[in-house]
C-alpha positions in Angstrom: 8.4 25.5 -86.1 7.6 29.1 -87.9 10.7 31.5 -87.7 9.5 35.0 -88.5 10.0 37.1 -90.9 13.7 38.9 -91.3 14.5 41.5 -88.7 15.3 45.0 -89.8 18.5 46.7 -88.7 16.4 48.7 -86.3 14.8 45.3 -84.6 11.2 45.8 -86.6 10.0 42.9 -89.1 10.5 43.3 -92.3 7.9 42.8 -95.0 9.4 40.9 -97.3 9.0 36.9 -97.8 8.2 34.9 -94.6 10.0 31.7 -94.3 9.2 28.9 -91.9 10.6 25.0 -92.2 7.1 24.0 -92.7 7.9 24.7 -96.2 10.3 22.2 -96.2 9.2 18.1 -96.4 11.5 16.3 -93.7 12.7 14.3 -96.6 14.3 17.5 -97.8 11.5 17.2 -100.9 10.7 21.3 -101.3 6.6 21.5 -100.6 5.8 23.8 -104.0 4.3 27.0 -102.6 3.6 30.4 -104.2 6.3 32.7 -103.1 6.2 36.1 -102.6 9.1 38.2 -105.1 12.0 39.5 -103.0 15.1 41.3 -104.2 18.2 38.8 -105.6 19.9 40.3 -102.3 23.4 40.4 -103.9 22.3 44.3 -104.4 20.9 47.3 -102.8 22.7 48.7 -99.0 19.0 47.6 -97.3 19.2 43.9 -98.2 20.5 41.4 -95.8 23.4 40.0 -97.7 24.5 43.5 -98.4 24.8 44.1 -94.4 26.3 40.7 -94.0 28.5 41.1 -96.5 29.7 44.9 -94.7 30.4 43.0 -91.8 32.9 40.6 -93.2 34.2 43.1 -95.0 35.1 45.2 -91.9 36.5 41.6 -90.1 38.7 41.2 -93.0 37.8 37.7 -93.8 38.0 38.4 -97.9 41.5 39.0 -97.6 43.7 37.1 -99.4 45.8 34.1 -97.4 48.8 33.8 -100.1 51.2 32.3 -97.2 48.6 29.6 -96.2 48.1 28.5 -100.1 51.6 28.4 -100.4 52.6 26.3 -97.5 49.4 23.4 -98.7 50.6 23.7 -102.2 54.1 22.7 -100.7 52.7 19.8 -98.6 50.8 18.7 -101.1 53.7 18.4 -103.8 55.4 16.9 -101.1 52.9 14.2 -100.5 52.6 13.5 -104.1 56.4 13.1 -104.6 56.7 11.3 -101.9 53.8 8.5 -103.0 55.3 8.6 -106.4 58.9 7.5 -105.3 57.4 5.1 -102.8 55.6 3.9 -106.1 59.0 4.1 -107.8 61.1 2.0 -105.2 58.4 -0.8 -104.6 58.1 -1.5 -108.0 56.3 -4.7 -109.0 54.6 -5.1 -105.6 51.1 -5.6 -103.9 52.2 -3.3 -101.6 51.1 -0.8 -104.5 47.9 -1.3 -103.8 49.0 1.4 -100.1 50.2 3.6 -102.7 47.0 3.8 -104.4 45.4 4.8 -101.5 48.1 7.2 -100.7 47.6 8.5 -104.3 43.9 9.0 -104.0 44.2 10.7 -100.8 46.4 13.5 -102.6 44.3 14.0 -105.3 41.5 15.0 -103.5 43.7 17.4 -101.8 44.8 18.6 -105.3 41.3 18.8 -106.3 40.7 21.0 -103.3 43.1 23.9 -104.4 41.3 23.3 -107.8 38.4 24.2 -106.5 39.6 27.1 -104.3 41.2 28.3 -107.4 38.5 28.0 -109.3 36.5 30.6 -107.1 39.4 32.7 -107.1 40.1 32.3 -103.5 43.9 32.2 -103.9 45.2 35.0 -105.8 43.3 38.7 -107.0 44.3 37.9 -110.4 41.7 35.5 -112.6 45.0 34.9 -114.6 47.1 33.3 -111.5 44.3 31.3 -110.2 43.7 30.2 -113.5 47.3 28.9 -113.7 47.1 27.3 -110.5 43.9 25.3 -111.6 45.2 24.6 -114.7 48.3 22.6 -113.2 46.4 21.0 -110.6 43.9 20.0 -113.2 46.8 18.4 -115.3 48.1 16.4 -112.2 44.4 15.2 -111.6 43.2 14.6 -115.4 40.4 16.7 -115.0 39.6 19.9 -117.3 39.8 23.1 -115.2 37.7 24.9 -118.0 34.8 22.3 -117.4 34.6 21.9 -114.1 34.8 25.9 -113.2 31.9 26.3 -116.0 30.0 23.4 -114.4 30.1 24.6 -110.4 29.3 28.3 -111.5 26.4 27.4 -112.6 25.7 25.1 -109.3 26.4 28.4 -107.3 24.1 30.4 -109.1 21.0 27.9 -108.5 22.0 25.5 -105.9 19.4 22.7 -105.5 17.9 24.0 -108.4 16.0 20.9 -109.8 16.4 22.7 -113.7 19.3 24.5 -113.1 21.8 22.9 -111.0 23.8 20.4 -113.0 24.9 18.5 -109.5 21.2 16.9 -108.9 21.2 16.3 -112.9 22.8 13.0 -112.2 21.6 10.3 -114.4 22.1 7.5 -111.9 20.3 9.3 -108.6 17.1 10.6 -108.3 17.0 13.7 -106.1 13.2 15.4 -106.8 10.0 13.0 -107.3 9.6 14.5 -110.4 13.1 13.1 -111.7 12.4 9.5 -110.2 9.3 9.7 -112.4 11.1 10.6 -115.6 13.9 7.2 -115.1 13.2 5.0 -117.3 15.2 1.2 -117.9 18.0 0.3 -115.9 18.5 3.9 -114.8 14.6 3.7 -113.1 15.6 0.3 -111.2 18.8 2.0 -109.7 16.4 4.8 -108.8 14.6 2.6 -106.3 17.5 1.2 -105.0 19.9 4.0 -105.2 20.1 4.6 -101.1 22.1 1.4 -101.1 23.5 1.7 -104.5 24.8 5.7 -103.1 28.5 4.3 -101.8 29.0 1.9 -104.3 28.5 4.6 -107.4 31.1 6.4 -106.2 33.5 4.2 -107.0 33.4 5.2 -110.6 33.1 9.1 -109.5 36.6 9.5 -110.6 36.4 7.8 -113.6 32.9 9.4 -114.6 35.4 13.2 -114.4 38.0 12.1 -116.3 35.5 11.2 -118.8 33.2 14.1 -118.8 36.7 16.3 -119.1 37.4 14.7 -122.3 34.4 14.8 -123.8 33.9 18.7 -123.1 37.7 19.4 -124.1 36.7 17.1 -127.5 33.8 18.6 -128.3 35.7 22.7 -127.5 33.1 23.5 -124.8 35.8 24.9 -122.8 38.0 28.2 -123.9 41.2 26.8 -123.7 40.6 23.6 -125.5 43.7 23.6 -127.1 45.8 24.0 -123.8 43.7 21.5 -122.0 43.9 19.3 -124.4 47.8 18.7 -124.4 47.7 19.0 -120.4 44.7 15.8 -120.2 47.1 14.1 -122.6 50.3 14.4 -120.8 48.3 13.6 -117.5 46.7 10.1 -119.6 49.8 9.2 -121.2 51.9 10.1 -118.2 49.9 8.0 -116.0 49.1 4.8 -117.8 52.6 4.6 -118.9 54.5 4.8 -115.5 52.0 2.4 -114.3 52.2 -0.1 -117.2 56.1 0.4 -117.0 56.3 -0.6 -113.3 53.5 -2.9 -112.8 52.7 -6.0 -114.3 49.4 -6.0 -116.2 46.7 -7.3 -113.1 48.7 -5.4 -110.9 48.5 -2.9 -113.0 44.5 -3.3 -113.1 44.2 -3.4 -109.9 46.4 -0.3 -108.9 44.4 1.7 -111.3 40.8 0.2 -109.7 41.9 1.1 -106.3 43.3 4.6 -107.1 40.4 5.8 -109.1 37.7 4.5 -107.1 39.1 5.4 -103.9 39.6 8.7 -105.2 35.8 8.7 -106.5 34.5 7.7 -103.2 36.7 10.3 -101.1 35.2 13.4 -104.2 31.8 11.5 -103.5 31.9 12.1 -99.4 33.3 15.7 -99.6 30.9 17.1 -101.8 27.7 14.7 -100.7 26.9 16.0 -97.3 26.7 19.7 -99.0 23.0 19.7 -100.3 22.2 15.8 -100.8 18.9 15.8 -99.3 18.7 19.4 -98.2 15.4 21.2 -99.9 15.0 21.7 -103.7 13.5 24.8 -105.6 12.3 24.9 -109.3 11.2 27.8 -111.1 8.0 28.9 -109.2 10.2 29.4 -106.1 11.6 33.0 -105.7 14.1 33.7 -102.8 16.7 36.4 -102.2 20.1 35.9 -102.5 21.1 34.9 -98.9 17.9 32.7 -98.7 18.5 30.9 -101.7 22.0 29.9 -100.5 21.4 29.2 -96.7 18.4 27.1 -97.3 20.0 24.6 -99.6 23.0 24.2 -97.7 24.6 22.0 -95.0 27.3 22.7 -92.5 29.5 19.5 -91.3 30.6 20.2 -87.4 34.1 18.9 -86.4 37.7 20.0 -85.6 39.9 21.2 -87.6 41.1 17.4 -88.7 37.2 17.7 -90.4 38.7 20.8 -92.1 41.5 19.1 -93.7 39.6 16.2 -94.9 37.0 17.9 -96.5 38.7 20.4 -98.1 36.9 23.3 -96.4 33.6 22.4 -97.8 32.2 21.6 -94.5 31.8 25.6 -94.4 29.2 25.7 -97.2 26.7 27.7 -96.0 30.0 30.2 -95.6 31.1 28.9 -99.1 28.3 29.6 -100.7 27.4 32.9 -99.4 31.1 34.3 -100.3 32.8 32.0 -103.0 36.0 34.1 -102.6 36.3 33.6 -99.1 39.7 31.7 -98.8 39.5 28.7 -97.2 41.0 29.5 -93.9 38.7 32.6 -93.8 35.5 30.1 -93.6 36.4 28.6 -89.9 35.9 32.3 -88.9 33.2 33.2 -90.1 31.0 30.6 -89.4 30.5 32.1 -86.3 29.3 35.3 -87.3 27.2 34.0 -90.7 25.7 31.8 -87.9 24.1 34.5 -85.2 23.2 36.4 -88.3 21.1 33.8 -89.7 19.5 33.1 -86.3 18.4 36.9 -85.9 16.6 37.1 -89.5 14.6 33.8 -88.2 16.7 31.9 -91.6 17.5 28.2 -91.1 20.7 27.0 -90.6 21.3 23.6 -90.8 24.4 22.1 -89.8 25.3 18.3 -88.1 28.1 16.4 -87.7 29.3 14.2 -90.4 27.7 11.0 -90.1 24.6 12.3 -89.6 25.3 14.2 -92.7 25.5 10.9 -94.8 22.4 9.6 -92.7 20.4 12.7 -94.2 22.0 12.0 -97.7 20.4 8.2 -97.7 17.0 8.6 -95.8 16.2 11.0 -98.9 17.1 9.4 -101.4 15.6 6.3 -99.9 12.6 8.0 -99.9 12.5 9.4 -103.3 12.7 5.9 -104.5 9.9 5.0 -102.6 7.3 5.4 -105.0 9.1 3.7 -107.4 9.4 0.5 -105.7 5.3 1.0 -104.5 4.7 1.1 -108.1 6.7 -1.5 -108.9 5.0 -4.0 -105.9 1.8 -3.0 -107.4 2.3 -4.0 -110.7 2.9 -7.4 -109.6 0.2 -7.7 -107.8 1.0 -7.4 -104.3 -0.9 -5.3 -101.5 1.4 -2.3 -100.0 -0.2 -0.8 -97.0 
């Protein structure tokens, strides 16, 4: 199905770039095509993200939701204190291995108001949302510097196949072109990596504590020498109230169960946001609201959906205003929506399963070849 090109304000088509899903493999493989140059759209009163953008504006949805931020900063100190004297008072127990869950359920919701204040959805002030990452960061043991450096640059070019570091993964193949570059183990777990998806995220959680260190180590981030006592308190902190209270398996074990938990509930949230949606490389030129929309996946649900995913079901919203505090996005889905629809632009949402259905049918069949070339070489006929 063609949608035509964007309306003008006065109803009239506009003669700028044309998009239609035909440009789009149902795989969610981008089908390389010469595109015509538009504007970056973040600029100029005539572009349509500038008249989006008017319109939130004038609904208020960039407004700041101090009161909301402060009552899920409470509940979530709340939660954690309250898994941490649970851990406290059941002691060298099995039953720790509830609280690990308990524990990696909270952190995700910590990592959450990380991320909000990473995009500065909390507070005006880069210096108070800065403080607020920087705490929540500690609690987690993840560098706040890192990560904010790391997702800017997956804003700017999302399902960029050269410039977005979150399809850069060395274990998943996300483009045909990064299948064919996997070479050793890394190539077999290519092929297989549909069914290999859930399992890797076990070690999610792990794989950011790790990455933190290394960037703090090697003074990638500004504040190296500030996040570097705060990873250390959260390390030291951490493996010695475990080791204290637990015997050494159940200590193991705890730690195994909290971490990967926690891996595989970061894994879900962020998944179902571009995992299999279309990819663009270089030779592909879209305006700003294009470039966002295209690449992005709404999750449908209640507000329960909200709470569990952080918010990051709205990120088509998200992505088109970063700043947009949380609470804002339910609101202006709405609106983002019927504008999309009238400029003929694609907006893809589904519910959540679905979501993770999309996720493993392309990356089932970006191993594809792979395994083809693989039957092949053993001399087997694949028809």
């Amino acid at each position: 199905m063609t949608s035509d090109a964007p309306l003008t304000g006065d109803g009239r088509r506009s003669s700028r770039q044309r998009i239609s899903r035909a440009d789009f493999g149902t795989s969610g493989e981008h089908r390389r095509r010469e595109a015509r140059p538009v504007g970056d759209g973040s600029a100029g009163r005539g572009s349509d993200f500038a008249e989006l953008a008017r319109l939130i504006k004038q609904c208020g949805l960039l407004n700041r939701r101090r009161a909301y931020y402060a009552a899920k900063m409470a509940i979530n100190g709340g939660l954690l204190a309250a898994a941490g004297a649970a851990f406290i008072v059941l002691g060298d127990s099995w039953w720790q291995v509830l609280t690990a869950m308990a524990f990696a359920g909270a952190f995700a919701q910590l990592a959450f108001i990380g991320h909000d204040a990473g995009h500065r959805q909390i507070f005006r002030t880069r210096r108070a949302n800065d403080l607020v990452g920087h705490v929540h960061g500690c609690l987690i043991g993840i560098s706040y510097g890192w990560w904010v450096g790391k997702h800017r640059r997956h804003h700017a070019n999302p399902n960029h196949e050269d410039a977005d570091p979150d399809i850069e993964i060395q274990a998943l193949a996300f483009t045909a072109e990064q299948a064919r570059a996997k070479r050793g183990i890394v190539r077999w777990m290519a092929k297989y990596q549909a069914f290999l998806f859930f399992p890797l995220l076990t070690v999610e959680g792990i794989g950011l504590h790790v990455h933190s260190i290394q960037a703090v180590l090697r003074r990638e981030v500004k504040a190296h020498r500030v996040e570097t006592l705060l990873l250390a308190a959260h390390v030291v902190g951490y493996l010695v109230v475990v080791l204290l209270v637990l015997s050494p398996l159940k200590a193991v074990v705890f730690i195994a169960v909290h971490q990967g938990l926690w891996g595989v509930y970061m894994g879900c949230a962020f998944a179902p946001n571009h995992k299999g949606m279309p990819t663009l490389s270089a030779g592909d030129r879209l305006d700003f609201l294009r470039k966002q929309v295209l690449v992005s996946r709404n999750i449908r649900g209640s507000r329960f959906v909200d709470f569990l995913l952080g918010g990051l079901n709205y990120q088509i919203e998200h992505h088109l205003f970063p700043s947009m505090p949380r609470p804002n996005l339910r609101h202006a889905q709405q609106l983002v929506h019927r504008f999309c629809t009238s400029r003929g632009v694609p907006y893809s949402q589904c519910d959540l399963l679905s979501s993770y259905a999309q996720v493993l049918r392309h990356l089932h069949a970006v191993g594809m070849p792979l395994r083809h070339s693989s039957i092949r070489r053993h001399g087997r006929v694949v028809r």
